[in-house]
N, CA, C and O atoms as CSV, one atom per row, in Angstrom:
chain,resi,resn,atom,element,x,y,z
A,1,UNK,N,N,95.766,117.427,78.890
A,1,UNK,CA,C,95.960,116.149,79.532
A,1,UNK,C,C,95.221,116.110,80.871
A,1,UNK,O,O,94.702,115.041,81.191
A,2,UNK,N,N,95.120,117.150,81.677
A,2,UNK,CA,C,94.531,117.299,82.929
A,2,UNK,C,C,93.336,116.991,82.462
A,2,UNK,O,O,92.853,115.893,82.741
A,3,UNK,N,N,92.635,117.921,81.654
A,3,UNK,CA,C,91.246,117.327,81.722
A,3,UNK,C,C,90.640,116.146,81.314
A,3,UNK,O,O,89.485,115.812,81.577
A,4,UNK,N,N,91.692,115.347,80.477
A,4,UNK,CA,C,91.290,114.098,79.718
A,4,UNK,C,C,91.192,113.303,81.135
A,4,UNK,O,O,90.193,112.701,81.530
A,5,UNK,N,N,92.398,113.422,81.796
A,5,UNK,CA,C,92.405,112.530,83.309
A,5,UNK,C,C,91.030,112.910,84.434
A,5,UNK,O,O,90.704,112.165,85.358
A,6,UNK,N,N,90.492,113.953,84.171
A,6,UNK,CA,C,89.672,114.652,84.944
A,6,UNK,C,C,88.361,113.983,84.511
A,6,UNK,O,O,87.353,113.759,85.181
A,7,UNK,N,N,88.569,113.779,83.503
A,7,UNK,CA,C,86.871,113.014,82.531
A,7,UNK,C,C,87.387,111.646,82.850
A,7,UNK,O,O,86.530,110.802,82.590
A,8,UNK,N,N,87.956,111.384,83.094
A,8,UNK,CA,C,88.320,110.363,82.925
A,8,UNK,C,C,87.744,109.224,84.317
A,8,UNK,O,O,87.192,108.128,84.413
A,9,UNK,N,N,88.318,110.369,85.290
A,9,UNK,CA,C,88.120,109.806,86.997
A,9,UNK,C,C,86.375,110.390,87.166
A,9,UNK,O,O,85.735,110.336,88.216
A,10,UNK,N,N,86.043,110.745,86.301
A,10,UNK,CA,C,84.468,111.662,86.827
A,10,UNK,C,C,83.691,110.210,86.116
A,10,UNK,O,O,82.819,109.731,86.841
A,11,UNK,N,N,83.870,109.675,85.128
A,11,UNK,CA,C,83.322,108.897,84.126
A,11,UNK,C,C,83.051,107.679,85.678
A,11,UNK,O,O,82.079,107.464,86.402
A,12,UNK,N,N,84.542,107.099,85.627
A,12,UNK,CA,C,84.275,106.073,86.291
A,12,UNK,C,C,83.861,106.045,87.475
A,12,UNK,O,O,83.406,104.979,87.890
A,13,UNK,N,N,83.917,107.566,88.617
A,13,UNK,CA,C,83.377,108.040,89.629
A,13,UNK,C,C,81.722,107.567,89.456
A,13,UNK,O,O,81.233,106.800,90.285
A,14,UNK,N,N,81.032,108.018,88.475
A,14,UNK,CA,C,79.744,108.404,88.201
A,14,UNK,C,C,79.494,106.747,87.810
A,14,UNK,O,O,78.766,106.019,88.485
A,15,UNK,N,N,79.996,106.447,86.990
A,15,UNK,CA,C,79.538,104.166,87.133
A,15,UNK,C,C,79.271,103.824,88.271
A,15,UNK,O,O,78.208,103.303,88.610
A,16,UNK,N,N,80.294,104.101,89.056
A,16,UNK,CA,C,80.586,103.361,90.288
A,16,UNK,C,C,79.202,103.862,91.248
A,16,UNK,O,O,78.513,103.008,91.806
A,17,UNK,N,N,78.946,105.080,91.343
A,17,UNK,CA,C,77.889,105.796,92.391
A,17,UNK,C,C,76.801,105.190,91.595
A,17,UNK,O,O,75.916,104.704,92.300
A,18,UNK,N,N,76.561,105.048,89.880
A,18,UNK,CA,C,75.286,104.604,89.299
A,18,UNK,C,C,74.845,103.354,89.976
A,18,UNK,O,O,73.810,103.188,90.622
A,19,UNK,N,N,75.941,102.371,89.688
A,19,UNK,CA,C,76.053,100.764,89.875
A,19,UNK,C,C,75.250,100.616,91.363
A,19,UNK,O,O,74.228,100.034,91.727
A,20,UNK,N,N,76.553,101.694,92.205
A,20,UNK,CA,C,75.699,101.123,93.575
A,20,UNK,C,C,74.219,101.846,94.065
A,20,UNK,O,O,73.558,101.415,95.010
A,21,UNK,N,N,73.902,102.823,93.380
A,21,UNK,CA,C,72.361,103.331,93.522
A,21,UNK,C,C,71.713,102.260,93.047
A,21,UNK,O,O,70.517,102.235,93.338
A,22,UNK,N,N,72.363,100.828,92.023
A,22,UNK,CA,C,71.355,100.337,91.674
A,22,UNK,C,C,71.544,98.752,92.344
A,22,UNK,O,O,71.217,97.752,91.706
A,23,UNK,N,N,72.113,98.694,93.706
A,23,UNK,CA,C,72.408,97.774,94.339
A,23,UNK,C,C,73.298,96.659,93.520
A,23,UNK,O,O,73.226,95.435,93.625
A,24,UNK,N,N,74.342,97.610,92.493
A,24,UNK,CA,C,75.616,96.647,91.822
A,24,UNK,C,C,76.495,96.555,92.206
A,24,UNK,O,O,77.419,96.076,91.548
A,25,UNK,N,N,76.659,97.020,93.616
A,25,UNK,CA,C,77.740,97.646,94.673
A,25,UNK,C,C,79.142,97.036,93.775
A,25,UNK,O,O,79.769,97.582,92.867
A,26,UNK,N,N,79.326,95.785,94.382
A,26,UNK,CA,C,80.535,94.941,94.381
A,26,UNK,C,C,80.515,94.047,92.482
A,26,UNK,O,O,79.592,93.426,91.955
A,27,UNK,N,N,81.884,94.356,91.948
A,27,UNK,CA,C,81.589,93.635,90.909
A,27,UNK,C,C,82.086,92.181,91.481
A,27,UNK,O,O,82.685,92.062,92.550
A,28,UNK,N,N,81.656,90.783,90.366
A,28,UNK,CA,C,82.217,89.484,91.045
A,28,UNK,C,C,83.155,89.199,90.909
A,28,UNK,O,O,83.166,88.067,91.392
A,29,UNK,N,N,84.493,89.492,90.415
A,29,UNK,CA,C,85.206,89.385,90.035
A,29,UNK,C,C,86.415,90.697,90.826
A,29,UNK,O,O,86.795,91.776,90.371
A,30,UNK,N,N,86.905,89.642,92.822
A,30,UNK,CA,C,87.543,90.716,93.066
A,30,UNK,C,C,89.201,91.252,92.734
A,30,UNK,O,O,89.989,91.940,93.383
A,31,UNK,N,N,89.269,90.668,91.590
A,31,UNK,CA,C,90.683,90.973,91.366
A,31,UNK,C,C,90.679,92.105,90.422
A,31,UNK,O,O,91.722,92.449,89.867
A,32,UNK,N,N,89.361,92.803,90.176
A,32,UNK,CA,C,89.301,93.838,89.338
A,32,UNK,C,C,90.175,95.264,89.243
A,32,UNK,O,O,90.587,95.954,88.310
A,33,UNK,N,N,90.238,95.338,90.640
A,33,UNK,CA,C,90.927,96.148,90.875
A,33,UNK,C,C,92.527,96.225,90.982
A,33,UNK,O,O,93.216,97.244,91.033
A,34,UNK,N,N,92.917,94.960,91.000
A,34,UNK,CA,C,94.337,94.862,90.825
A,34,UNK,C,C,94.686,94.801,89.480
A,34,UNK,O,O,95.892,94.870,89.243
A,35,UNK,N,N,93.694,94.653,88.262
A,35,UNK,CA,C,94.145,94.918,86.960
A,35,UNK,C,C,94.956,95.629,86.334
A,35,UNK,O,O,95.757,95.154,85.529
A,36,UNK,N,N,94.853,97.040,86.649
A,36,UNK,CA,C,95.064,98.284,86.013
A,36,UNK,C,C,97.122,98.051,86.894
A,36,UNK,O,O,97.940,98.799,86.359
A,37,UNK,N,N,97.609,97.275,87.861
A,37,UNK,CA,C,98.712,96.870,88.142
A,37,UNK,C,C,99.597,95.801,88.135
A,37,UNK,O,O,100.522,95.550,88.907
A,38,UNK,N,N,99.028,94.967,86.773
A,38,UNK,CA,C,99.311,93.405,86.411
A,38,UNK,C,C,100.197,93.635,85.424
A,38,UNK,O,O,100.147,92.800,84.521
A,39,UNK,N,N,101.097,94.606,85.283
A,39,UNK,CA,C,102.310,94.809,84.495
A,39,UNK,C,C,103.651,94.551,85.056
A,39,UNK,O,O,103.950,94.825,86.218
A,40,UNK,N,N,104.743,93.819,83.877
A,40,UNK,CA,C,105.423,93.004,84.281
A,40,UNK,C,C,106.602,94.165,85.269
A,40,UNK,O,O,107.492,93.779,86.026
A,41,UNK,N,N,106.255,95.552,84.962
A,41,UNK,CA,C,107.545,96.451,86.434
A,41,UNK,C,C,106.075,96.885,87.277
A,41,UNK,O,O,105.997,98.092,87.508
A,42,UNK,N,N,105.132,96.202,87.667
A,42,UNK,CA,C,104.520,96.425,88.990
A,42,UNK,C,C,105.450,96.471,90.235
A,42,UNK,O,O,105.567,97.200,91.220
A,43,UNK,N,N,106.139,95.212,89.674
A,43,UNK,CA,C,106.827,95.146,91.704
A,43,UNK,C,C,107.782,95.638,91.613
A,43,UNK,O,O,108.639,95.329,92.441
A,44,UNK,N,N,108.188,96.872,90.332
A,44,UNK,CA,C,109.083,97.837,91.186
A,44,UNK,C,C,108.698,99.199,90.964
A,44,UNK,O,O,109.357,100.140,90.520
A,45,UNK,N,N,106.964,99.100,91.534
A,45,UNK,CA,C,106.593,100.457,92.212
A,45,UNK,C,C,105.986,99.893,93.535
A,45,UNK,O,O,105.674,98.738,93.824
A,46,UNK,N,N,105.891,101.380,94.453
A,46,UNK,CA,C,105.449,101.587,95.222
A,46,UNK,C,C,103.956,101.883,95.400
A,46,UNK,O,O,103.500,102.990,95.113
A,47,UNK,N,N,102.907,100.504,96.058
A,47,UNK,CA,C,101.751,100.873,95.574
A,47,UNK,C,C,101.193,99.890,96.495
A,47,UNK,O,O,101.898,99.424,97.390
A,48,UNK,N,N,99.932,99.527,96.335
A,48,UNK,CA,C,99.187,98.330,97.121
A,48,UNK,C,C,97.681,98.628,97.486
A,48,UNK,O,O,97.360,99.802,97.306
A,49,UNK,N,N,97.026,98.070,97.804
A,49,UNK,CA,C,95.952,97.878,98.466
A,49,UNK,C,C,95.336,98.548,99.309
A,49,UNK,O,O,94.227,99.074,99.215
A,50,UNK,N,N,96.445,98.527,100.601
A,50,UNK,CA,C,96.276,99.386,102.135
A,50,UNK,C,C,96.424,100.609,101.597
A,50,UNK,O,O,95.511,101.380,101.893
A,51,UNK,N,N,97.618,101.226,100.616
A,51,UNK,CA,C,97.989,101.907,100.868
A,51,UNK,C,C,96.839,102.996,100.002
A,51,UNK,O,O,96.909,104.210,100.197
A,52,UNK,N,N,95.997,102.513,99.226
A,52,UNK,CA,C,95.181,103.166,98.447
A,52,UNK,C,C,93.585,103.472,99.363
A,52,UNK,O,O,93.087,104.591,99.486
A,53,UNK,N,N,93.175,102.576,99.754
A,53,UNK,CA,C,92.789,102.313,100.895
A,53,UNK,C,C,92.561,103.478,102.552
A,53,UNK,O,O,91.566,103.665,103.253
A,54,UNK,N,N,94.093,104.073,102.652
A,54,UNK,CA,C,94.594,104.331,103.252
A,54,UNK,C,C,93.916,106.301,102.604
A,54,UNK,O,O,93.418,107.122,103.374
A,55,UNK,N,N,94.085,106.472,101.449
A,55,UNK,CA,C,94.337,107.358,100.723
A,55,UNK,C,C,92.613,107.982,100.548
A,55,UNK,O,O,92.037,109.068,100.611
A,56,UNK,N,N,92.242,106.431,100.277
A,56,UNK,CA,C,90.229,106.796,100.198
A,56,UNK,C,C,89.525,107.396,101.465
A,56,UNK,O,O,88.492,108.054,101.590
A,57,UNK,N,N,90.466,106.927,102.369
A,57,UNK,CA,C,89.913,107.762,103.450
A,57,UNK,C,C,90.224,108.944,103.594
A,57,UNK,O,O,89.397,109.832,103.800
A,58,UNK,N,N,91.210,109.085,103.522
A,58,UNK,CA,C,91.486,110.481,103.930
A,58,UNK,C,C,91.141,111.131,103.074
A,58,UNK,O,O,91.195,112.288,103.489
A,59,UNK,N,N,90.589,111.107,101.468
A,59,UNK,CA,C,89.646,111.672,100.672
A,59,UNK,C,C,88.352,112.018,101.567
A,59,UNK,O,O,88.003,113.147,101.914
A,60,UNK,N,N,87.791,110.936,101.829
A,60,UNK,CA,C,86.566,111.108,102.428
A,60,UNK,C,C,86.387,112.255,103.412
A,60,UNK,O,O,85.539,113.143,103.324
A,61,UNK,N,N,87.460,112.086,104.519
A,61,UNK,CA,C,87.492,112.391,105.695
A,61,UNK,C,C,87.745,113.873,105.801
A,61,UNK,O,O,87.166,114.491,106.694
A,62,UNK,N,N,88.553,114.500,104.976
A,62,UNK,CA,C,88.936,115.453,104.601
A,62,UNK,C,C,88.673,116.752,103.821
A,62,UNK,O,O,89.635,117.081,103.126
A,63,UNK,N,N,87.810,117.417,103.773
A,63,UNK,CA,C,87.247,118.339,103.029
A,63,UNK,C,C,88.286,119.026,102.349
A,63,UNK,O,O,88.009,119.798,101.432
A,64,UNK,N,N,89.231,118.860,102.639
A,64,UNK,CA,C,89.627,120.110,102.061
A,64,UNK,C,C,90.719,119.948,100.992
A,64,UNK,O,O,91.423,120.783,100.425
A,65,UNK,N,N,90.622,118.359,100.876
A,65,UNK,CA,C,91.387,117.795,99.743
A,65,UNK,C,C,90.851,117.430,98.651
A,65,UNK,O,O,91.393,116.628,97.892
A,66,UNK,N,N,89.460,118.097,98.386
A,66,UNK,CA,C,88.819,118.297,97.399
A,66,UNK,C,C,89.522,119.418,96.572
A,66,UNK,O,O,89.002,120.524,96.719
A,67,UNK,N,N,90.430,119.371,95.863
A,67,UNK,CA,C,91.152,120.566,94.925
A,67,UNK,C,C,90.412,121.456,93.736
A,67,UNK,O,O,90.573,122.603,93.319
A,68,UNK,N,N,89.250,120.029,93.292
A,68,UNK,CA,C,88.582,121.028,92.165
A,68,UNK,C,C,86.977,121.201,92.769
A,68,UNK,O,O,86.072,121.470,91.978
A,69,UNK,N,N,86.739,121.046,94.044
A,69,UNK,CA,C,85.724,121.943,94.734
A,69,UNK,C,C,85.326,123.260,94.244
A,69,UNK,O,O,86.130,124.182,94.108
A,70,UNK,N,N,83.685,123.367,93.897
A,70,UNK,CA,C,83.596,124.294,93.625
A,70,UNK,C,C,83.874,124.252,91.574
A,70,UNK,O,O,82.940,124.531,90.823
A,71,UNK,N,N,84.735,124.013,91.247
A,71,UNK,CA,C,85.366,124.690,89.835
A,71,UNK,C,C,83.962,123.227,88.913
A,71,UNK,O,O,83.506,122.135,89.253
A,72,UNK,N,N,83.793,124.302,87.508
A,72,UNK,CA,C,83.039,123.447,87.055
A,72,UNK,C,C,83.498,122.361,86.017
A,72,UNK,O,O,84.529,122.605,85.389
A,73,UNK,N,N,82.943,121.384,85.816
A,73,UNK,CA,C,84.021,120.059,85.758
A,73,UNK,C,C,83.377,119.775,84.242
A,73,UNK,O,O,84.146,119.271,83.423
A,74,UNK,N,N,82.403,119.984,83.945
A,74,UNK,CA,C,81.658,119.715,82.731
A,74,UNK,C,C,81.376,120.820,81.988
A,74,UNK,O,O,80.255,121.236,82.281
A,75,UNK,N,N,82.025,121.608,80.981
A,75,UNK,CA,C,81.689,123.003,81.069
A,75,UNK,C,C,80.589,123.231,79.587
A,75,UNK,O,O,79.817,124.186,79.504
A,76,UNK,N,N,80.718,122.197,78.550
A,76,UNK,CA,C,79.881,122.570,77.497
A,76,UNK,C,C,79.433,120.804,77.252
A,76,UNK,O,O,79.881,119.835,77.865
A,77,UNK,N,N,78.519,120.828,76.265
A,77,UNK,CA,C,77.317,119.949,75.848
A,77,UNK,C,C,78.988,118.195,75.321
A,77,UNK,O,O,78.914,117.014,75.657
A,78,UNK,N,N,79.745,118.651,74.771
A,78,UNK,CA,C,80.473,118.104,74.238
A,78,UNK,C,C,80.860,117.242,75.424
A,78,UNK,O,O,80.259,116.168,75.390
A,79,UNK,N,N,81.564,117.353,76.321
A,79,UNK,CA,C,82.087,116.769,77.555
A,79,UNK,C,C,80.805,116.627,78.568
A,79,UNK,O,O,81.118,116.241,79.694
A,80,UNK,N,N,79.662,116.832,78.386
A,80,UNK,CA,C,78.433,116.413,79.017
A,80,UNK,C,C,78.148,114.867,78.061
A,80,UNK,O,O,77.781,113.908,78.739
A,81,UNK,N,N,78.285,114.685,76.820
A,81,UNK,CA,C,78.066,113.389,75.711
A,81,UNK,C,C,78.931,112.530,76.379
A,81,UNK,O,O,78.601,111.429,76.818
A,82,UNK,N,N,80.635,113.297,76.502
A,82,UNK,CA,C,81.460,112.501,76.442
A,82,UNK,C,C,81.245,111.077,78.237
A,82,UNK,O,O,81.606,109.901,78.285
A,83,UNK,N,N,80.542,111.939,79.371
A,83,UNK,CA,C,80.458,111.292,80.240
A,83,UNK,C,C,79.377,110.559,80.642
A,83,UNK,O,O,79.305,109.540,81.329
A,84,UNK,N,N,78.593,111.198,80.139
A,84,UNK,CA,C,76.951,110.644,80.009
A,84,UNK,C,C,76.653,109.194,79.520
A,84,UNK,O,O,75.954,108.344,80.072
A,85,UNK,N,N,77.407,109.109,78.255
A,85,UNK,CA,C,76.830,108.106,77.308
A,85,UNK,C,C,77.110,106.442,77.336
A,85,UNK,O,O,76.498,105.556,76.739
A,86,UNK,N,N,78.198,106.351,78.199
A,86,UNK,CA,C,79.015,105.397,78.808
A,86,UNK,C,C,77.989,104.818,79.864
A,86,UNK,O,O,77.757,103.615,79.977
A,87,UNK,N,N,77.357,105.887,80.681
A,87,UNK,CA,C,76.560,105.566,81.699
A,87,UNK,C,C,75.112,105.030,81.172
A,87,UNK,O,O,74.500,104.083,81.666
A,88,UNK,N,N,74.699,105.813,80.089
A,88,UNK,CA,C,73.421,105.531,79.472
A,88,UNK,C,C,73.735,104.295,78.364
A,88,UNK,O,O,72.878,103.414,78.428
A,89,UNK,N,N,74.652,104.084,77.493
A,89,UNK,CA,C,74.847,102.825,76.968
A,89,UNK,C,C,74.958,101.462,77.935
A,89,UNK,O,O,74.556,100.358,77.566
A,90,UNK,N,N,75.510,101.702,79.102
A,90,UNK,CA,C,75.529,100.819,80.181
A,90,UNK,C,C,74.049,100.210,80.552
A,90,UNK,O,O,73.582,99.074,80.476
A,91,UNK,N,N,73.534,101.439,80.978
A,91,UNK,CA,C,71.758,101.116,81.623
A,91,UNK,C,C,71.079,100.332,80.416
A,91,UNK,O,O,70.754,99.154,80.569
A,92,UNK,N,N,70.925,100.825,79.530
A,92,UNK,CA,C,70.245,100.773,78.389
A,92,UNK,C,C,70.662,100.344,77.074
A,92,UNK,O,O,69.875,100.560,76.152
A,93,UNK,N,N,71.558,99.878,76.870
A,93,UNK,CA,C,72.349,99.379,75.595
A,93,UNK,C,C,72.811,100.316,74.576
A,93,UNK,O,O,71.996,101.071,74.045
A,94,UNK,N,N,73.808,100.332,74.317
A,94,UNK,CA,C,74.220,101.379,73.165
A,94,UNK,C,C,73.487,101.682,72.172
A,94,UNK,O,O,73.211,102.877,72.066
A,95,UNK,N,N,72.818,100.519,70.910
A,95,UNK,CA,C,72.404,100.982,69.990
A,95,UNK,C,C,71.045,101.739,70.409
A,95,UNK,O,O,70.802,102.754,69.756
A,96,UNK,N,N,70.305,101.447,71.222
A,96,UNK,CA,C,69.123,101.856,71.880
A,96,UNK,C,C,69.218,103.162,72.309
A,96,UNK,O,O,68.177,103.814,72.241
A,97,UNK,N,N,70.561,103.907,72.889
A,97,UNK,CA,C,70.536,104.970,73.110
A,97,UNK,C,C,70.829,105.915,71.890
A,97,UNK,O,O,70.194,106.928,71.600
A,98,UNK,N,N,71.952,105.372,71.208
A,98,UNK,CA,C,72.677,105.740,69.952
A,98,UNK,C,C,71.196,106.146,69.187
A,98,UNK,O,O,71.237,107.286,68.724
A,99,UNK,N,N,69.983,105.480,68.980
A,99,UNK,CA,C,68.984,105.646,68.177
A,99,UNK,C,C,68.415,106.924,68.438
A,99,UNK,O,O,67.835,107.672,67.650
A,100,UNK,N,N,68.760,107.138,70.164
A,100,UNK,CA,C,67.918,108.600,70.593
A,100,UNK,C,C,68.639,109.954,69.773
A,100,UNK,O,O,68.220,111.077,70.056
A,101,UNK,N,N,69.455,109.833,69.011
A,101,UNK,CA,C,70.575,110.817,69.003
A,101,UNK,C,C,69.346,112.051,67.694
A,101,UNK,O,O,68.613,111.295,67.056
A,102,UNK,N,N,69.170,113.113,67.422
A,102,UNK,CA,C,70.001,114.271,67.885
A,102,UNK,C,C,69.307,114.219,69.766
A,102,UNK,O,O,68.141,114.058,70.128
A,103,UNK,N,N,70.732,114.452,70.729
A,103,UNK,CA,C,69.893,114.648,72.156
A,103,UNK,C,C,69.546,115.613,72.898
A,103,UNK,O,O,70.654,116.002,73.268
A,104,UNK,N,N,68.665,116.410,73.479
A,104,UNK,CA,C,68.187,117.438,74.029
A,104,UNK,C,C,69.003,118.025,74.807
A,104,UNK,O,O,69.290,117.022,75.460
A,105,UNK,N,N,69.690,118.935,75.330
A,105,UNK,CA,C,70.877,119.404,76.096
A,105,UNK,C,C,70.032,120.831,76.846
A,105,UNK,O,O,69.345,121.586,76.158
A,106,UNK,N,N,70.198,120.991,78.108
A,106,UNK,CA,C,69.817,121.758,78.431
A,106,UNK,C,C,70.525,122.383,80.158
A,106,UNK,O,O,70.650,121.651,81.140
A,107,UNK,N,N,70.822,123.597,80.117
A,107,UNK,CA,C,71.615,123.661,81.525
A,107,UNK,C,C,70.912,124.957,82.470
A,107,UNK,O,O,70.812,126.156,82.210
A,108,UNK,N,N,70.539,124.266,83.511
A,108,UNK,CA,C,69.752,124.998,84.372
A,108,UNK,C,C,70.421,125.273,85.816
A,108,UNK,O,O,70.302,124.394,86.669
A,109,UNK,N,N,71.184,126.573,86.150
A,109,UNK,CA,C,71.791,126.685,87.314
A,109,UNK,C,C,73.350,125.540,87.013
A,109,UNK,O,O,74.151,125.932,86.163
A,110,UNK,N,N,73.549,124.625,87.521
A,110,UNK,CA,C,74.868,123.524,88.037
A,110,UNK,C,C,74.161,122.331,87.881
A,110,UNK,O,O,74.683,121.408,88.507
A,111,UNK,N,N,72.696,121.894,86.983
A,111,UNK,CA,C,72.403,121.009,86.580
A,111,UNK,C,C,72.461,121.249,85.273
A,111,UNK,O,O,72.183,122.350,84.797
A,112,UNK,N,N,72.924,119.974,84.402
A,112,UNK,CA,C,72.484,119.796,82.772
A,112,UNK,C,C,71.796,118.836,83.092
A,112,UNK,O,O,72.095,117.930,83.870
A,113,UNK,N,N,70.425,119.053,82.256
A,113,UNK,CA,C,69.836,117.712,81.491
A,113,UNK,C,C,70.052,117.537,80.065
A,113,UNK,O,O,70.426,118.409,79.280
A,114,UNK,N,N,69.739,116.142,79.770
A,114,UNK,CA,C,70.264,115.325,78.901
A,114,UNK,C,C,68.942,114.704,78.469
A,114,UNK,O,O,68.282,114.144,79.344
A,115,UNK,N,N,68.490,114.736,77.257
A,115,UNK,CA,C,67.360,113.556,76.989
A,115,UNK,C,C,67.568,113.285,75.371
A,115,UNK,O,O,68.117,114.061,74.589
A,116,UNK,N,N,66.883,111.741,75.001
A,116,UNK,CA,C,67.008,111.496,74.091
A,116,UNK,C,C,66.135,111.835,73.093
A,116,UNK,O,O,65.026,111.594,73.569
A,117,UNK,N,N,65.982,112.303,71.858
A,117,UNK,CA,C,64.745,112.182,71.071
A,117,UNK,C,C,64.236,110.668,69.830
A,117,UNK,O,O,64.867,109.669,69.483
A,118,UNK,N,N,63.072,111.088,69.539
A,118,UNK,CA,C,62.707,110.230,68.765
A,118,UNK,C,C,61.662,110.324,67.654
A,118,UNK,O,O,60.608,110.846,68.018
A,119,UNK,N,N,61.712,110.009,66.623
A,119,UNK,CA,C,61.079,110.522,65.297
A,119,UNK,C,C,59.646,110.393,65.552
A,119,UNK,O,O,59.375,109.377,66.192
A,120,UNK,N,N,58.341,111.354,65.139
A,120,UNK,CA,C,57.549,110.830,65.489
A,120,UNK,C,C,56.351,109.711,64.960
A,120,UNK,O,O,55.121,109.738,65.007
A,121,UNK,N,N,57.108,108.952,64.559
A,121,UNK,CA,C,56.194,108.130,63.844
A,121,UNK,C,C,57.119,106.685,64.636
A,121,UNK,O,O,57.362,105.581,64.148
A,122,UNK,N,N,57.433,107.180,65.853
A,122,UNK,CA,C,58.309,105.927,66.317
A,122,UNK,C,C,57.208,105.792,67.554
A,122,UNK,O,O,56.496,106.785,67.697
A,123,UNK,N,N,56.982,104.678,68.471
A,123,UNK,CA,C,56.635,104.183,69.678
A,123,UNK,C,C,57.474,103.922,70.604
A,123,UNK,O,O,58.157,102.905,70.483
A,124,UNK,N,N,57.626,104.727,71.700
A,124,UNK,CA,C,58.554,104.104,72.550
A,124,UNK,C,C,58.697,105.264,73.390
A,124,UNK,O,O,58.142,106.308,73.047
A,125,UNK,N,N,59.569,105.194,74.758
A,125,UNK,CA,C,59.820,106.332,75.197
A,125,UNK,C,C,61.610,106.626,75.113
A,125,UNK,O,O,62.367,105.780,74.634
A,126,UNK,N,N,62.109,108.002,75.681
A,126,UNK,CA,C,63.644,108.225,75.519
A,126,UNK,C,C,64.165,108.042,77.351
A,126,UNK,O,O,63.419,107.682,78.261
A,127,UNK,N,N,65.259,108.320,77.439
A,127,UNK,CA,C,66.305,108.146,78.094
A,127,UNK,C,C,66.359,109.956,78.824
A,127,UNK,O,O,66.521,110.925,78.082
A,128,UNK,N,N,66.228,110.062,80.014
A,128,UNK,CA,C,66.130,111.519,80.863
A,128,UNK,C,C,67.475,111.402,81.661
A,128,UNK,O,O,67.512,110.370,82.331
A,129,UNK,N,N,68.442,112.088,81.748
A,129,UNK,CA,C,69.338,112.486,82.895
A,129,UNK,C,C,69.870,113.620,83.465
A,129,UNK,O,O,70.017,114.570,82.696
A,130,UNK,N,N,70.176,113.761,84.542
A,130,UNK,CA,C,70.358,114.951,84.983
A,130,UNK,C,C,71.487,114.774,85.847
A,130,UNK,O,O,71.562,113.824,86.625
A,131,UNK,N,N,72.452,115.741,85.725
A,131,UNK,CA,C,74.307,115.586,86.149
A,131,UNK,C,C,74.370,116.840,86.922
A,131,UNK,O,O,73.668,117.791,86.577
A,132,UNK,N,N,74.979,116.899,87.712
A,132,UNK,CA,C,76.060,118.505,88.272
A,132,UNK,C,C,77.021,118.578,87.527
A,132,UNK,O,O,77.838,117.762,87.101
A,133,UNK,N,N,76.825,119.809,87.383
A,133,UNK,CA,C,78.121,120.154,86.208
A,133,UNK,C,C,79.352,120.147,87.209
A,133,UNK,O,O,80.327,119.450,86.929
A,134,UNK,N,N,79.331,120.932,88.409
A,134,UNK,CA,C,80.314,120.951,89.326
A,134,UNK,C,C,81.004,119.479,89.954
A,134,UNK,O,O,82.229,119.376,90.012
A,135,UNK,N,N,80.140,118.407,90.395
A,135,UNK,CA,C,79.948,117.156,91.184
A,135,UNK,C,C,80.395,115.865,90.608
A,135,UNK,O,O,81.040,114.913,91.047
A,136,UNK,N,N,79.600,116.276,89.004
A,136,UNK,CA,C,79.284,114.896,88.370
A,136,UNK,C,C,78.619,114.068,88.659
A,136,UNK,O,O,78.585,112.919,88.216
A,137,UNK,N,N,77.829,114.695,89.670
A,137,UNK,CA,C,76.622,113.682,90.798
A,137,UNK,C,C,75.668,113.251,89.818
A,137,UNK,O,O,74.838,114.147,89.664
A,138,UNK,N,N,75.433,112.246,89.081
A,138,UNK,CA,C,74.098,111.977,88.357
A,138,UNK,C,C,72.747,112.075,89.748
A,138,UNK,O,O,72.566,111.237,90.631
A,139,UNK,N,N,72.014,113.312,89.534
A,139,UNK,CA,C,70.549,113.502,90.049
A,139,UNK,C,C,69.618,112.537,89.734
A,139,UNK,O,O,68.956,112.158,90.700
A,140,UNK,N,N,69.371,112.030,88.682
A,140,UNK,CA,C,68.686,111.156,88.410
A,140,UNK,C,C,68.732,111.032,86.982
A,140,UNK,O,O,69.323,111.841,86.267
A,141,UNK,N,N,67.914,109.702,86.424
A,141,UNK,CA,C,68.079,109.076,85.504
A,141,UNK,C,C,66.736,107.954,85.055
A,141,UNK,O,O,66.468,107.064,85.862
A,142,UNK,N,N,66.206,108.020,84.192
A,142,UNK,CA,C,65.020,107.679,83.806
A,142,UNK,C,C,65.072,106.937,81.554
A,142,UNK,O,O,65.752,107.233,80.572
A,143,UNK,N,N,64.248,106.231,81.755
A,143,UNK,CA,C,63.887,105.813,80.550
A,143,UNK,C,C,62.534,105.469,80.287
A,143,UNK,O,O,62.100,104.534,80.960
A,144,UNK,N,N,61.429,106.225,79.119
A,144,UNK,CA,C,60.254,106.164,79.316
A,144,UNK,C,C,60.035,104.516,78.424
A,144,UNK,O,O,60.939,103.900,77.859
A,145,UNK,N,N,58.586,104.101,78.528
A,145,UNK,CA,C,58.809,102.995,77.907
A,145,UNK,C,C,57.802,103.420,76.561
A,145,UNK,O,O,57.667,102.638,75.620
């Protein structure tokens, strides 16, 4: 269960840092974030805005409330698909990536790369990414044409 929650917060961590590398900062729609608390016993928890708010900072601010610092977060090719592909169906459309599939996997030091292939009697180029296994930092990200 830990790690499902762990892929889970890395997935949407890694959208969010993609989006705004690609100046998608803000979605339009700001009630987005109050979604995930539009259930009918919301108002009898303890929760809010400030108080999350409140919490992001002291993430930030704080080094040392990084708990899985250091530990590696992506450990085989399987849970590298599972976070990747969300991000690359996003950029690039699902079936378009889905077409790249079998995909190149490769792990060098606390980077994996990721690339797509393609038959060769096809035209076109694939889909390149590169993650911290530790971070989940997408390094970069490319699609040839």
């Amino acid at each position: 269960m830990k790690s499902f929650i762990i892929i889970i917060l890395v997935v949407g961590i890694t959208a969010i840092v993609l989006s705004c590398n690609n100046g998608k900062g803000n979605s339009s729609n700001e009630n987005d974030s109050n979604l995930i608390f539009n259930h009918s016993d919301s108002s009898k928890r303890i929760a809010g805005e400030k108080s999350a708010k409140e919490q992001l900072d002291r993430f930030l601010s704080d080094s040392t409330a990084d708990l899985l610092k250091g530990e590696i977060l992506i450990n085989d090719k399987q849970t590298l698909i599972k976070i990747v592909e969300p991000i690359l169906f996003k950029g690039y459309g699902r079936e378009n990536i889905i077409n790249q599939r079998p995909y190149e996997i490769y792990l060098f030091g606390d980077y994996w790369i990721m690339k797509g292939t393609m038959p060769h009697v096809v035209i076109g180029g694939t889909f390149a990414i590169a993650i911290n296994r530790k971070t989940c930092k997408v390094i970069g990200i490319t699609h040839g044409k």
